[in-house]
N, C-alpha and C positions, 0 to 999 in steps of 0.2 A: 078330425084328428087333432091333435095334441101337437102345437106349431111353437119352438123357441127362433126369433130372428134378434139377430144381434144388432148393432147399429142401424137401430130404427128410428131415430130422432126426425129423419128428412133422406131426401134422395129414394134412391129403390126399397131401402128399406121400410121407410114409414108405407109406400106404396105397398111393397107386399103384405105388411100387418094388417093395411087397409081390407085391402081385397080377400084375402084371406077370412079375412073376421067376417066382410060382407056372404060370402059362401059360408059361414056358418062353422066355420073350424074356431077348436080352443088357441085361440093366439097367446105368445108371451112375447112382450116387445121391449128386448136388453136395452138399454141405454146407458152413458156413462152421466154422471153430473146430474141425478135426476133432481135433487134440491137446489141446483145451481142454474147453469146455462139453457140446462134443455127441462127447464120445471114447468114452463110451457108446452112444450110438444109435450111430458108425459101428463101432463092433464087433459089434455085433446084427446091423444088416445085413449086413454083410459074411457071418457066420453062418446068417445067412437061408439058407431052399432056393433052389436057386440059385445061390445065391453071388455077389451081386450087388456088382460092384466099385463103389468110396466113392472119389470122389474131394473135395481141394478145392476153393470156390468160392463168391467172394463176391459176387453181383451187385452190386453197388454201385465194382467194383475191374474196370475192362477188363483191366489185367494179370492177374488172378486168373483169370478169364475166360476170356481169349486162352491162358494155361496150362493151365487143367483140359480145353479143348479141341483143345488143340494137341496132348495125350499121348493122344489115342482116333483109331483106324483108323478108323471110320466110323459115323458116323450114320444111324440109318430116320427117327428120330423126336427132338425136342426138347419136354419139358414145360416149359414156365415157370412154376414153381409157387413159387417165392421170391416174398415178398412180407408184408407187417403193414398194421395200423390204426390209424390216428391218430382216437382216438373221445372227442369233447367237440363244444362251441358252435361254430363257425366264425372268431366273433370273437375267442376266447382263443387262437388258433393265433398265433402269430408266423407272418412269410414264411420266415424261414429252421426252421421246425418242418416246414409246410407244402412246402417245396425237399425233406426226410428224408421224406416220403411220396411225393412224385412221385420221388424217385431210386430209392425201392426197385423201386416197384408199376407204374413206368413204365419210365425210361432202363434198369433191370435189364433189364426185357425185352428192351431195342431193343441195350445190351450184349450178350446172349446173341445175340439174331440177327448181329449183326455180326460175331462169331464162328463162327457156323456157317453161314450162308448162303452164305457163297462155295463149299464144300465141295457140301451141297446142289443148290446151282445147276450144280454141275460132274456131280456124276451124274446130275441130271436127274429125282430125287424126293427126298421123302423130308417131312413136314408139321412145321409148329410150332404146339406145343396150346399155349394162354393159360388157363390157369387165374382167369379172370374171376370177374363177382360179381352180381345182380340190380340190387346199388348202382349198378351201372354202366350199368343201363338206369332204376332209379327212385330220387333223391337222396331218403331220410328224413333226420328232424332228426336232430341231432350224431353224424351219417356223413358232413358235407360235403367234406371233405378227402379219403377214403377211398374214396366214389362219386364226385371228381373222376377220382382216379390210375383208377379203375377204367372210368372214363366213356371215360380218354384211350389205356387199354390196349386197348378193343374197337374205337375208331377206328383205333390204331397198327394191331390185326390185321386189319381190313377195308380198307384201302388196301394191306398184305400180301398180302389174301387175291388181291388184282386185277392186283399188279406180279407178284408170283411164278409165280402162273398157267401165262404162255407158255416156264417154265425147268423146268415138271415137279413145282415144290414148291408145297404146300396151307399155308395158315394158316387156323386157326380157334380159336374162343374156346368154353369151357366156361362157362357163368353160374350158378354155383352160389347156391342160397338160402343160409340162416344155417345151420351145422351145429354140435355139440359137436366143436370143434376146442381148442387150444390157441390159437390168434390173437385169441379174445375175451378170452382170460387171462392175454396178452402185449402186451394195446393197450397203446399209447402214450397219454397223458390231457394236456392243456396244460399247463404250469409255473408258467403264467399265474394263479396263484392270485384272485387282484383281480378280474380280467376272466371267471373263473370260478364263482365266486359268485353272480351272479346268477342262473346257470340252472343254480344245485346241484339242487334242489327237483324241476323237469323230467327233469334228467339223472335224477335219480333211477327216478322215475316212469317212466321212459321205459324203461329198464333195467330193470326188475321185471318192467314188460309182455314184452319179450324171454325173458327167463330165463323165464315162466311157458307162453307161447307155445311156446317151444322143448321144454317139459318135457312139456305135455300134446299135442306133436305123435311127443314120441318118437326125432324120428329121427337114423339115420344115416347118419355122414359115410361110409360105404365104397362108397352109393350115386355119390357124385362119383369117387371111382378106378374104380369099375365105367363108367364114362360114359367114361371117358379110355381105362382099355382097349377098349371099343367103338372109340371114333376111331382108336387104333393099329392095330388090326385090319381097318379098315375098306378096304374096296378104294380105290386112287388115284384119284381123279376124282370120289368118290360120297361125302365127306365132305362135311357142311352148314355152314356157317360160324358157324351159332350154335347150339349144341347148350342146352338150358336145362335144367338140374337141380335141381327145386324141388318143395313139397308141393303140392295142387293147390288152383285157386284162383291160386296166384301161377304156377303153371305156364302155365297158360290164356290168364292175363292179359300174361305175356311172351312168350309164343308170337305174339299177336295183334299186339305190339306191334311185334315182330321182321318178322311177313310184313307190316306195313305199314312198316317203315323201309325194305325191301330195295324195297318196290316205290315206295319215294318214292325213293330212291339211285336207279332206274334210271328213273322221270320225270327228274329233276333231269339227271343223265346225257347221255339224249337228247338234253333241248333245250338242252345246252350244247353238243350236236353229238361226244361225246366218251364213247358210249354203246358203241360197238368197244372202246374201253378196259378195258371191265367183262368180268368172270368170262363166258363164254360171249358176246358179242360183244354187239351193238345188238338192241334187243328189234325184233319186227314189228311 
């Protein structure tokens, strides 16, 4: 299949270009900065088995967008996996701090789709994976910013997953736990010095508990591109809209939470009389 992932410089997404490329699919692996910063990682890739062609691509730039997708013959599959963390209090955020985390972790996304969807829509398949987060089904403290964009990227995909439906194309979201990436190492922290202060102490605390958590649970992140190559491979029709990749215990608990959203979505649905609209028609 014919694979565009965005933010593939490092973290889940160079891993899914990897793996991807390894099973033998046509990869395209976006990155922003490919003369600059990341002119390393896209020569790696490129190098890769495979040979997975790098293009540019800055979600945050429709033009950028509309170009890196204008110069590919065709799409199977779209990963959305561009994206950061604005990680502090809520209140030390500014709104125009908090505008840089919904443009990335949001509008990137709904950029990408509107670049590729009409393409999509015209063959008549072809899915968009959302590279999500748990944040996005449970806000903890100083993630509120971050379990926003992520709150509003699993919304953007499940109103996707119900209009795209009758054109052939799947949307669905990946909700990954916390993994040893690079994006914990690349957060954003508020500028807000004053207003951050108060919850040094916390922040702190809070942060130890993570790093210690994350340490004695071990795990890896290759787990989450193993999850994204399942959905690429997955037959059309028979992909789940919320795939959950986590240790267990929080597996369990978002699992549960999931089969109870999808069956309040299609309560709610019904007696708004508007239950044919949803994924597979009006329940009995």
């Amino acid at each position: 299949m014919d694979v565009l992932v965005t933010g593939a410089s490092s973290g889940f997404g160079r891993l899914t270009v990897e793996s991807l490329a390894r099973r033998g699919h046509r990869v395209v692996a976006g990155l922003r900065d490919v003369g600059g910063r990341n002119e390393k990682a896209a020569a790696e890739l490129t190098a890769f088995a495979g040979n997975p062609r790098v293009v540019e691509i800055d979600v945050t730039d429709q033009d950028s967008v509309d170009r890196a997708v204008a110069g590919l013959d065709r799409l199977d599959a779209v990963v959305n996996n561009a994206g950061g963390i604005f990680a502090g209090p809520v209140e030390a955020f500014t709104a125009e701090e908090a505008a840089r985390q919904l443009d990335v972790n949001v509008l990137g996304a709904l950029r990408v789709g509107r670049a590729v969807l009409p393409g999509l829509r015209r063959q008549g398949s072809g899915v968009l994976i959302q590279i999500g987060s748990l944040s996005g089904r449970v806000a903890l403290p100083f993630s509120g910013l971050y379990a926003a964009s992520k709150a509003a990227l699993g919304s953007v995909t499940e109103a996707w997953h119900h209009e795209l439906a009758p054109f052939g194309v799947e949307s669905v979201v990946v909700e990954a736990a916390s993994y040893p990436t690079n994006i914990g190492l690349n957060a954003t922290v508020p500028a807000d010095a004053e207003r951050m202060a108060p919850y040094t102490e916390a922040v702190g605390g809070f942060t130890q508990a993570v790093i210690k958590r994350s340490t004695e649970l071990a795990a890896d992140p290759q787990v989450v591109a193993d999850a994204v190559v399942a959905l690429v491979e997955t037959p059309a029709g028979r992909r789940p809209l919320r795939t959950v990749v986590a240790h267990p215990g929080q597996l369990e608990a978002v699992e549960a939470f999931n089969r109870l959203g999808a069956e309040t979505t299609r309560a709610v649905a019904d007696a708004m009389g508007v239950g044919a609209y949803l994924t597979g028609g009006r329940s009995s």
